[in-house]
C-alpha positions in Angstrom: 7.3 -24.5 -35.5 4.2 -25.9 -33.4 3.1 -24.9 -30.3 3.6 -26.8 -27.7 0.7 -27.6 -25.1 1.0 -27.1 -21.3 -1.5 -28.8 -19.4 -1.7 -27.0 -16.2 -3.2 -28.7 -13.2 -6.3 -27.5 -12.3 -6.6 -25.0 -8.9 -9.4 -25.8 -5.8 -10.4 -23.4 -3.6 -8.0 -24.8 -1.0 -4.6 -24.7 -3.4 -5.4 -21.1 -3.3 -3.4 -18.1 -1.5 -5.8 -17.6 1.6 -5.4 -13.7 1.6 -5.7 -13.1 -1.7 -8.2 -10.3 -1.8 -6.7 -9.2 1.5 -5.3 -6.1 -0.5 -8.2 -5.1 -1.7 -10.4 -5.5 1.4 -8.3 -3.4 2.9 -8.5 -0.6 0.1 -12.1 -1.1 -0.1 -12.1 -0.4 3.3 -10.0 2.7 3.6 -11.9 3.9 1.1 -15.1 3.6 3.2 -13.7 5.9 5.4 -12.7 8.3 3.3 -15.8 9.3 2.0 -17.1 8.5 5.3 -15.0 11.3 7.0 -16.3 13.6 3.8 -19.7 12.8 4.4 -19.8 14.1 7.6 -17.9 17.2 6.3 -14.1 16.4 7.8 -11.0 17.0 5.3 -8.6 13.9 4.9 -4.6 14.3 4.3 -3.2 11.2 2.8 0.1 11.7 4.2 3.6 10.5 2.5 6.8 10.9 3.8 7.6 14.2 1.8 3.9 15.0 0.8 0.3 15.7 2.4 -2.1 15.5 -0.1 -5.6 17.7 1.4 -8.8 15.9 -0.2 -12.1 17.3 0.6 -15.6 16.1 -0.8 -15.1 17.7 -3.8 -12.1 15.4 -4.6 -14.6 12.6 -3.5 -14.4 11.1 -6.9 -10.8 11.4 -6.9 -10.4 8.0 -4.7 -10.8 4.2 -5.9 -10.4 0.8 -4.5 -9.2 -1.7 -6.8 -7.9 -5.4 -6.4 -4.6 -3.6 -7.0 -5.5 -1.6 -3.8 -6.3 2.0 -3.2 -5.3 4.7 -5.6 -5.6 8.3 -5.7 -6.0 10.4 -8.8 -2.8 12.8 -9.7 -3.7 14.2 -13.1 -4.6 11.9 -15.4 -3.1 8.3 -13.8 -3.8 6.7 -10.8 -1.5 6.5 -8.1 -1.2 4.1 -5.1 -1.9 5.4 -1.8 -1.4 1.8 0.0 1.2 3.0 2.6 0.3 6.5 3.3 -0.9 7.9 6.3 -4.6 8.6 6.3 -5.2 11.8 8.6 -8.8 13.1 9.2 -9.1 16.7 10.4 -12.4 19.0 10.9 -12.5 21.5 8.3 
């Protein structure tokens, strides 16, 4: 049995989905103020609807932005922390 050979056609800029990094621009910018907020010595609750997680800057490292948008370390994975609540408090 051969393989058969799809040719695909090939994709311009303007074919392309217009917000297709809007995920991660928006992680990437949560994420700025997150360790913003630590920086300047606040505590940040990321905020579920049965959970609040309490991140200080020792958890700084404990917070990524990817193009699969912004995930928050619970063990050993990575979780998604797209549609939590983002609280900053003084500590």
């Amino acid at each position: 049995m051969s393989a058969t050979r799809v040719d695909l056609p090939a994709l311009t800029n303007a074919d392309m989905r217009p917000d297709r990094f809007a995920r991660w621009a928006a992680a990437r910018r949560k994420a700025a103020w997150i360790a913003s907020c630590l920086a300047a010595g606040r505590v940040v609750y990321v905020i579920t609807a049965t959970r609040a997680t309490k991140i200080d800057a020792r958890h700084a490292d404990a917070i990524k932005a990817t193009k699969g948008g912004l995930l928050l370390r619970s063990g050993r994975s990575w979780v998604s922390a797209d549609y939590c609540r983002l609280e900053a408090h003084n500590a």
